[in-house]
N, C-alpha and C positions, 0 to 999 in steps of 0.2 A: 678685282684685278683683271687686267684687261691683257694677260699672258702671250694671246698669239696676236695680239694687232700691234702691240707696240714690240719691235724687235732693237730698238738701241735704249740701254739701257745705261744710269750712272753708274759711275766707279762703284763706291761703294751698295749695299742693301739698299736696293729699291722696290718698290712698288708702286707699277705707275695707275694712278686711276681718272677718270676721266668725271670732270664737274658737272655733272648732271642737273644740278637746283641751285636753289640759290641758299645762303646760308640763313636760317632764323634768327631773329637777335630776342624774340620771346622768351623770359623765364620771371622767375619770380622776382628777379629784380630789375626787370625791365624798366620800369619809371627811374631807377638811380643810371643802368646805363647808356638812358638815352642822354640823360642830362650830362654824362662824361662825352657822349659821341658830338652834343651840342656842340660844345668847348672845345674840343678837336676842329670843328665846323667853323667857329669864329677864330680861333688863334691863326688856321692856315688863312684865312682869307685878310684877316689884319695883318699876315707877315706879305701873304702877298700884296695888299694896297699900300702897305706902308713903308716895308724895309728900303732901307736907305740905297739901295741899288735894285737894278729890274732882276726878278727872277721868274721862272716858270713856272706855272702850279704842277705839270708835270714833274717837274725838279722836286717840289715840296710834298708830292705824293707821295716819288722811289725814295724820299729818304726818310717818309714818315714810315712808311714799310718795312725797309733798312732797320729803325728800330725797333720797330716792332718784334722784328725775327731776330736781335741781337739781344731781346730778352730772353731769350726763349730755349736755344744753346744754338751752339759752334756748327751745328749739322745741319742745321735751317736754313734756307736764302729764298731770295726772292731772284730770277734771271729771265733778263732782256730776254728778247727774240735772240738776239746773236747769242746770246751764252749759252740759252737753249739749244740751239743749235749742236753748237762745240762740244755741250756735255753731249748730245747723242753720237756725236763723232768716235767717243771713245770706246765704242765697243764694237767699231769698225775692224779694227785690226791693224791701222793705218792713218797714220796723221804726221807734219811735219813737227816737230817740238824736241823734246832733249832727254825724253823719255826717264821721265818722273813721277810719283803717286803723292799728291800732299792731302790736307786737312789741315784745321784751322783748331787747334789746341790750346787752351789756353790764353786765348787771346793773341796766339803769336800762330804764323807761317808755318808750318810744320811737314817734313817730309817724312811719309810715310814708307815708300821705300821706294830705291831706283830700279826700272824693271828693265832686267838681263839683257846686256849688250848693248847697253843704248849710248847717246853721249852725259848722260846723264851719271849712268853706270862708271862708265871709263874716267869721266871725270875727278872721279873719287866720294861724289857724293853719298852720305850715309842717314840711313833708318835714325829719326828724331834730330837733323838737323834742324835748323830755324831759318828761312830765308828773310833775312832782316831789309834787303832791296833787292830790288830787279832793276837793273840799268841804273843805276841810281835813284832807284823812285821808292819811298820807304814801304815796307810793309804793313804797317802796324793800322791798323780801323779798315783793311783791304782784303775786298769779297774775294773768295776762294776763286769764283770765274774770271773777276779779275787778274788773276796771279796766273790763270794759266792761259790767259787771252793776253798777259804780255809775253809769258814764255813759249808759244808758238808762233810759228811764223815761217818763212818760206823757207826751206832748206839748203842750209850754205851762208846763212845770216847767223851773226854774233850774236849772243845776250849776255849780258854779266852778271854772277850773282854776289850777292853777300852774307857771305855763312856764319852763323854763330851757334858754334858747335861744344859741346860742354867738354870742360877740361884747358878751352883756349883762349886766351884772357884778349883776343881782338879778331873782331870781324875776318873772314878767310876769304877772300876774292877769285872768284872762281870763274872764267873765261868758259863759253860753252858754244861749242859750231851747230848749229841745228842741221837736223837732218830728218828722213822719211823715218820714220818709227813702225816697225811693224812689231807688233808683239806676239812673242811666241807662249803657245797654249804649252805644249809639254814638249818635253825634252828628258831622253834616256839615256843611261850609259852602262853597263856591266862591270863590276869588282868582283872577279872571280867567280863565286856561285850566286852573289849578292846583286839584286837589280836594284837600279838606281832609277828615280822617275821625279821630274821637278814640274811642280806645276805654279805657273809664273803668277799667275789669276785665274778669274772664275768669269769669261766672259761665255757668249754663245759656242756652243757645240766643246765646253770644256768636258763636259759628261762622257760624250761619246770618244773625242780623241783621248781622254786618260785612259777609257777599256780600254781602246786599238793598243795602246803601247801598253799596256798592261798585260795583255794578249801577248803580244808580240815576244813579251820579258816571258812569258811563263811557256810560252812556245821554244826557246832558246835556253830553257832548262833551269830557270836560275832557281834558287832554294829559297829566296827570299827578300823581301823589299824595306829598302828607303826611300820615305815621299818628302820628298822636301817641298817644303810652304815657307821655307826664308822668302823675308821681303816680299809675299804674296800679298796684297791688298787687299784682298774681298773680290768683291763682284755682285754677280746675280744668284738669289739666293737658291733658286732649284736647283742649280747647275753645281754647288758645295754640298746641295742634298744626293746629286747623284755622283759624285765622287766619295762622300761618305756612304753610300749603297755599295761599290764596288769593295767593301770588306767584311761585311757581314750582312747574311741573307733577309734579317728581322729585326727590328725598333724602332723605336723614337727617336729621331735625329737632332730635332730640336724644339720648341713651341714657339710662338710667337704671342706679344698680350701685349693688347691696346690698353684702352683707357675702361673703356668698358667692352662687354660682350665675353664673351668666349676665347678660349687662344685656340689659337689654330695650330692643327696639329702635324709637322711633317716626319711621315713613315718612311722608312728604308723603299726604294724604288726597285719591284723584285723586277724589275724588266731588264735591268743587267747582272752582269755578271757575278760571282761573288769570289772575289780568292779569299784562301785557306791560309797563306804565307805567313809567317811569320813576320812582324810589319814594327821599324820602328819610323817615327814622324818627326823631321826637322823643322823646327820653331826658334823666331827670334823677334826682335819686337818691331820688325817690319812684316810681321803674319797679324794681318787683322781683319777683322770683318768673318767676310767665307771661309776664311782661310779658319780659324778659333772655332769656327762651325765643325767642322772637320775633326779639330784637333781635338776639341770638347768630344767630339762623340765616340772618337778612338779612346779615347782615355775614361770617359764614363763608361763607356762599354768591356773597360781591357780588353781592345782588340789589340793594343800592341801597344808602346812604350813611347813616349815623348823625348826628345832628345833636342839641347839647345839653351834658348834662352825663352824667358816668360814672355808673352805674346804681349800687341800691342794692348787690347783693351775695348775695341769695337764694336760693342752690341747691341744698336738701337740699327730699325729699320726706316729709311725716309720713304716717303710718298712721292710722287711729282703730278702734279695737277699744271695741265696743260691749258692756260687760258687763252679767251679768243683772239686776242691781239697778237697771238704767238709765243707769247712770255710765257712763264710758269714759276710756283712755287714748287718746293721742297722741303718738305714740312717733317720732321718724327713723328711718325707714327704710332710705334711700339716699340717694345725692346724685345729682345731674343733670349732662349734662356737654353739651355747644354739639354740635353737627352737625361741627365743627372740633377737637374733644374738649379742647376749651376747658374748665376749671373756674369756675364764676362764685361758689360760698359764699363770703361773705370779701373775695372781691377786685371782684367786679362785670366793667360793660364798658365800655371806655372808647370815648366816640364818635371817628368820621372828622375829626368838624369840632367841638372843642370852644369853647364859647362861653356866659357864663354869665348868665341870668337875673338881669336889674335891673331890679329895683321902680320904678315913676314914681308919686311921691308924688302927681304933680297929674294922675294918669289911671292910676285903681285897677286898670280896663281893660287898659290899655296890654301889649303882648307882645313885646317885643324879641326873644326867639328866634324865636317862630312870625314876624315880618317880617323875619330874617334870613335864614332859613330859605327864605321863598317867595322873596326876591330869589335864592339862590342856585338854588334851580331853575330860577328863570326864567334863568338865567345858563345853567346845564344848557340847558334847550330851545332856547338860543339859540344857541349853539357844538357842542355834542353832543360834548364834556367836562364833569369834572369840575376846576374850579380846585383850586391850590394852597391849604391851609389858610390860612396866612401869607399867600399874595397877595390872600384876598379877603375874608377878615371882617374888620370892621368895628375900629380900633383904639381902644382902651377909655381913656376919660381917667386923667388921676392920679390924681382923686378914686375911681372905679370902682376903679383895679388898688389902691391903696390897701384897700380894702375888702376886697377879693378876697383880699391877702395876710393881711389880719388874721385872716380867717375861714379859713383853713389854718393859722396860725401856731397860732390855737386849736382845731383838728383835730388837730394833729403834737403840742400839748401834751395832750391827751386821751389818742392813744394814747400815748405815755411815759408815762402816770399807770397808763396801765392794763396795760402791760410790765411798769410797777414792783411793780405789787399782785401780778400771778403770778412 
């Protein structure tokens, strides 16, 4: 890994390394795949001398590529020069667009969450929406670079989307003004004795700005903290190592395992701080990637209590090989496994105290987890236990668990739709 020369990084678990050789196609069954490489060799040159309209071998390259890495999974691509680009734009801090985090799930457009105060946010858009079109152009066999190389664009400029969101039986049309996106690392607030710290993502200098406000909460006297990682998407994965360092002084944070070799081991960072606080963690299924690093390691650890809803499910790390024409692949590397050797791709984390976010139509505001949440610490500071799940959250009306049910009933028919296609 090439840590200090490459400083923009993707959204999600990256590691970028640089193509030093060339690949060997040598193994034991070298004679069968040369004979497949052959056939690859004459099929493109037959489409290109023959198909019934001109096309580019260029053209029949990027999309023999395209396949290739649509075998492979959702988190692979191949990007132009320009999309390369764009993807290091993102951990600028600064870019024009509508301030949104997706991935490519299941074959569908998939937002992973809107990050705070954007127009994206304001919008209304929500954690596993489906973007079914941009501007009228369909989603569906369209590269994740693509979908955010239509959704950016100069500030003050329209884009339209098309939401299909579970629970609502037609597409949701959603008008979006773009604007300068800057995104914020962390963000504090005080409940009483209780510090509040959100941290939005896991980009450059997250480590150090969470101490400073971390510092800052436990300079101003507070008894104890919530970290909220709602809607946090990942990032870079040192930078969730040293935010999981900022709560206990010793362990294993998380491993990492390729295909073969060794997994590589990431230890608690004693070079910062360590608080002592009493600590519970906000999760919902827009925390994924760094963010499930974190959460995983608070919770393998009992360093403090989960609170919310099960995480998105993000645990593979991608590479990015920077090739000489400018472009680059983004390949899986390995997957990521908890301090607890927990796997999270797929399955996520489920929290201590599940409890589900409900909208209040007449206070946009309004945050039912985050004031469930602080009463239940103050519950903590006040007995110095942890209640029972069932004895002490809050019980949810008919109309709520109504809701609740429909919006799983429509999750559990998703996947059978999607068991059945494979």
């Amino acid at each position: 890994m090439f840590k200090n020369s490459m400083k923009k990084i993707v959204v999600t678990l990256v590691i970028v390394m640089l193509i030093t050789a060339g690949v060997g196609l040598a193994n034991d069954n070298s004679m069968r795949e040369h004979g497949t490489i052959q056939n690859f060799q004459n099929i493109l040159m037959v489409i290109n001398n023959y198909y019934v309209e001109d096309i580019s071998l260029n053209q029949l390259i990027t999309g023999a590529i395209d396949g290739m890495l649509s075998e492979i999974d959702s988190y692979s691509n191949y990007m132009s020069s320009g999309e390369y680009e764009d993807m290091q734009e993102d951990f600028e801090g600064e870019f024009g667009g509508i301030g949104i985090q997706i991935t490519i799930r299941d074959g569908k457009l998939t937002i992973v969450s809107p990050i705070s105060n954007t127009p994206g946010e304001r919008a209304g858009l929500m954690a596993g929406d489906v973007i079914a079109e941009i501007d009228g152009e369909p989603t569906a066999d369209m590269s994740q670079e693509r979908a955010v190389d239509l959704m950016r664009g100069e500030p003050g400029t329209d884009v339209v989307l098309s939401i299909d969101r579970e629970g609502e039986d037609e597409l949701i049309k959603v008008d979006i003004t773009r604007a300068i996106i800057e995104v914020p690392i962390v963000e504090t607030e005080i409940y009483d004795e209780i510090g509040y710290l959100s941290v939005s993502q896991f980009i450059q200098e997250t480590g150090i700005k969470t101490e400073e406000a971390l510092l800052e909460l436990e300079d101003d006297g507070v008894e104890a903290i919530i970290l909220d990682l709602r809607n946090n998407p990942g990032g870079i994965l040192d930078e969730a190592v040293k935010v999981s360092s900022l709560f206990t002084d010793s362990g294993t944070v998380l491993s990492v395992r390729q295909r073969e070799g060794e997994d590589q081991i990431y230890e608690v960072d004693t070079d910062f701080m360590t608080s002592e606080l009493p600590l519970i963690v906000l999760t919902n299924r827009g925390s994924a990637s760094g963010s499930e690093i974190v959460a995983g390691f608070i919770k393998d650890q009992e360093r403090g209590k989960l609170f919310g809803s099960k995480t998105f499910g993000k645990g593979t790390v991608q590479s990015v090989f920077p090739l000489e024409d400018g472009s680059a692949l983004r390949l899986t590397t390995a997957r990521y496994y908890t301090s607890g050797e927990n796997m999270i791709d797929e399955i996520g984390i489920e929290p201590n105290y599940d409890y589900p976010f409900i909208p209040d139509e007449d206070d946009p505001e309004a945050d039912n987890q985050l004031d469930v949440a602080v009463d239940l610490m103050s519950y903590y500071l006040e007995n110095n236990y942890w209640p029972e799940a069932d004895d002490f959250l809050p019980e949810l009306t008919d109309e709520e668990l109504e809701e609740i049910a429909h919006r799983e009933a429509e999750i559990e028919e998703v996947e059978e739709e999607i068991e059945d296609e494979e």
